[in-house]
C-alpha positions in Angstrom: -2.1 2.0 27.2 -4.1 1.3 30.3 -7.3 -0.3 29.7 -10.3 1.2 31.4 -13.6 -0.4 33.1 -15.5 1.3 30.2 -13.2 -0.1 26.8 -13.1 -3.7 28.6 -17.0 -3.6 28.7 -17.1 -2.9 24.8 -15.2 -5.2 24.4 -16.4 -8.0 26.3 -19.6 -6.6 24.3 -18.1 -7.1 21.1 -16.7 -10.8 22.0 -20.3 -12.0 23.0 -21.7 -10.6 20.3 -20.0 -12.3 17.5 -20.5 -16.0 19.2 -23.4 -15.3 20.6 -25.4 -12.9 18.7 -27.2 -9.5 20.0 -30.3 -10.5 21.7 -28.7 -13.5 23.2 -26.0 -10.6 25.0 -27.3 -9.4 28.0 -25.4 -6.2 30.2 -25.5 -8.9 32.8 -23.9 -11.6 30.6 -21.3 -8.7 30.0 -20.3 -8.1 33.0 -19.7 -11.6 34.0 -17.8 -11.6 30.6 -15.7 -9.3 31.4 -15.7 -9.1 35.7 -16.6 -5.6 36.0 -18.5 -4.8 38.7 -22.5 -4.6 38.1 -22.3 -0.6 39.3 -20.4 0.1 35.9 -23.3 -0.3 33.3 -25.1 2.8 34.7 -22.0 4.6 35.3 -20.3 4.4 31.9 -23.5 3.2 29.9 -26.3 5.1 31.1 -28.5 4.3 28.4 -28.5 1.1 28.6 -27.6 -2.2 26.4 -28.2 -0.3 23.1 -25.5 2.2 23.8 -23.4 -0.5 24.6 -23.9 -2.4 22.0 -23.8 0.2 19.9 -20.4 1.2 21.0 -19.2 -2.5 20.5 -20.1 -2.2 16.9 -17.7 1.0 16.6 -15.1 -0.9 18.2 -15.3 -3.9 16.2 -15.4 -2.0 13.3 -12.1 0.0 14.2 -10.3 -3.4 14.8 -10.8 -4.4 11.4 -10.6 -1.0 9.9 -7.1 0.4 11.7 -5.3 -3.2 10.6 -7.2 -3.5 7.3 -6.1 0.1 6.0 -2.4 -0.3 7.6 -2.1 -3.3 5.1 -3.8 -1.8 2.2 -1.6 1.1 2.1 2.0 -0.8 3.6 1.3 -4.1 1.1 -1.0 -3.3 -1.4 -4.3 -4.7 -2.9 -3.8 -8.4 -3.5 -1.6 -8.5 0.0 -3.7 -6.5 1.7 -6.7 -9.1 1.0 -4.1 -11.6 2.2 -4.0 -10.1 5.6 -7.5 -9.3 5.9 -8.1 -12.9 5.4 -5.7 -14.2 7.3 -6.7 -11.5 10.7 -10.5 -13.5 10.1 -8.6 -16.8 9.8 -6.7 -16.0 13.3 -10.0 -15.3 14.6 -12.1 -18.5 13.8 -9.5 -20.7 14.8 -8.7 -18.8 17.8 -12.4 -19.2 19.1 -12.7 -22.6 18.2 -14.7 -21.1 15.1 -17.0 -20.0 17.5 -16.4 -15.9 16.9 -18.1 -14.4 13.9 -18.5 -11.2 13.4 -20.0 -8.7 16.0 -21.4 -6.2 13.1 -22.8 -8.8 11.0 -24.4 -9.6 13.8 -26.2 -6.7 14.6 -27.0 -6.6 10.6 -28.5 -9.5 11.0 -30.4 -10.1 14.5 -33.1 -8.0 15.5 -32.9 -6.2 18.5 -34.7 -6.1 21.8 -34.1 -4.2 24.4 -33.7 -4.8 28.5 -36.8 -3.9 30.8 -35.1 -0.5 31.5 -34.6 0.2 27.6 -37.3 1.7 25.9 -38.4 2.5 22.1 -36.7 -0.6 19.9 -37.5 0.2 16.5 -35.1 3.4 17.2 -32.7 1.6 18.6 -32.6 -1.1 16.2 -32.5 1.7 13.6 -29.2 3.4 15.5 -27.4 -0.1 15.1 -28.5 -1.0 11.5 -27.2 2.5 10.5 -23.8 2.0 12.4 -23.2 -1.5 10.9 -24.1 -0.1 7.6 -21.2 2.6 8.2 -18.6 0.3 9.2 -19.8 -2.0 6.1 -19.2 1.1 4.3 -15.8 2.3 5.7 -14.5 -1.4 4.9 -15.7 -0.8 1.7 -14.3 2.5 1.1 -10.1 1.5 2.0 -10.4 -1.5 -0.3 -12.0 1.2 -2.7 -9.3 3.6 -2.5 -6.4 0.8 -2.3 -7.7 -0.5 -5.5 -8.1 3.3 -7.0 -4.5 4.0 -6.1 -3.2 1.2 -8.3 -5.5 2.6 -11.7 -8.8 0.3 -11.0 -11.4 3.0 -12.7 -13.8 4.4 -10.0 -17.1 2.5 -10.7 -15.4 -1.0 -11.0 -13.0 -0.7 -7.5 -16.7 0.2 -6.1 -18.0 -2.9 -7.0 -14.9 -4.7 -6.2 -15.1 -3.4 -2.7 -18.1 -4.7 -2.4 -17.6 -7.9 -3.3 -14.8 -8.4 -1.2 -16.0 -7.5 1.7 -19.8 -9.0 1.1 -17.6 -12.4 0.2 -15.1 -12.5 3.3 -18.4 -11.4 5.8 -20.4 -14.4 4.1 -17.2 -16.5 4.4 -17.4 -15.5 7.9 -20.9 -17.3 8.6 -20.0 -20.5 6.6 -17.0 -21.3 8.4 -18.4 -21.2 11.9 -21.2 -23.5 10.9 -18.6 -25.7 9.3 -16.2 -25.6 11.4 -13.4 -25.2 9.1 -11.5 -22.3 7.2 -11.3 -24.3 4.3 -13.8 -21.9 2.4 -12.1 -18.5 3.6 -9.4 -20.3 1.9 -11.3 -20.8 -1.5 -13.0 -17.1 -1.4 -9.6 -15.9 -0.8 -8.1 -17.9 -3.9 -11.0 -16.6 -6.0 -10.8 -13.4 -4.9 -6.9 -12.7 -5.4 -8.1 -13.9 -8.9 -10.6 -11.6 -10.0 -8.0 -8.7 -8.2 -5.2 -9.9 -10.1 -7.3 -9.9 -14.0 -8.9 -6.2 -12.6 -5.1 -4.9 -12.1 -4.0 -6.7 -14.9 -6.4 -4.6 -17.2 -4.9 -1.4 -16.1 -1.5 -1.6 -16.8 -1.6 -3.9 -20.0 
């Protein structure tokens, strides 16, 4: 699959984001980033950094979504967490544990636009509500991977949550420690609380 000018942007978008944060993210820091011309950002992103960043967030989501709900379904629950921990493992290590997360980012840094943006409580609105959707879509395949093997409703809800609340967390701690040694910890307490949850339903 050929990569255009527009997805290499996103991407770029998505890379600075998670080590660098939104605000600090600048169309021009993108497309030194990623060496697209300067003529691109009005072309493919006419308005402006917060459809770009926006974007990024929908991309980063998919790249832990698509992979996340492959191994859900092809491994299972407890395996599935293996992977998903292990694809934020890669990550951190891969960056020096400088790469977080793009959409916690967003969740978590205000937004201010460019001189040619305009109006940044509803833009800052726009990206709060996509990083609450991909929160919630991660959410939802760990819910229905943990419905499919008996896990009542109400409790693979909460389950959800805490996994991917934990892992996002997780995230944060290991780039200011430098380590993955506490992925590795949440992981081993996680596949624990999974396991007993499981347990219950088929004892």
């Amino acid at each position: 699959m050929t990569t255009t000018t527009r997805d290499k942007m996103i991407a770029g978008a998505a890379d600075l984001m998670s080590r660098r944060g939104v605000n600090a993210t600048s169309m021009r820091d993108v497309v030194r980033h990623t060496a697209t011309p300067r003529g691109s950002i009005s072309h493919h992103f006419p308005d402006g950094k917060r459809q770009l960043i926006g974007e990024a967030v929908t991309f980063a989501g998919k790249q832990v979504s698509i992979p996340l709900e492959r191994a859900m379904n092809e491994r299972g629950t407890i395996d599935g967490l293996k992977a998903f921990v292990a694809s934020w493992r890669r990550r951190l290590e891969a960056s020096g544990f400088e790469a977080g997360c793009p959409v916690l980012a967003v969740a978590v840094d205000r937004y201010v636009a460019e001189a040619s943006d305009k109006d940044n409580e509803t833009a800052q609105q726009h990206l709060l509500d996509l990083a609450d959707g991909v929160f919630a879509d991660w959410r939802q395949i760990m819910h229905a991977a943990l419905l499919r093997e008996g896990l009542a409703a109400e409790r693979a809800e909460r389950l959800a949550t805490l996994v991917v609340a934990s892992i996002e967390g997780t995230v944060a701690m290991c780039r200011a420690s430098r380590s993955a040694d506490a992925l590795d910890q949440v992981q081993e307490e996680l596949e624990t609380v999974l396991s007993t949850a499981l347990a219950r339903t088929t004892g």
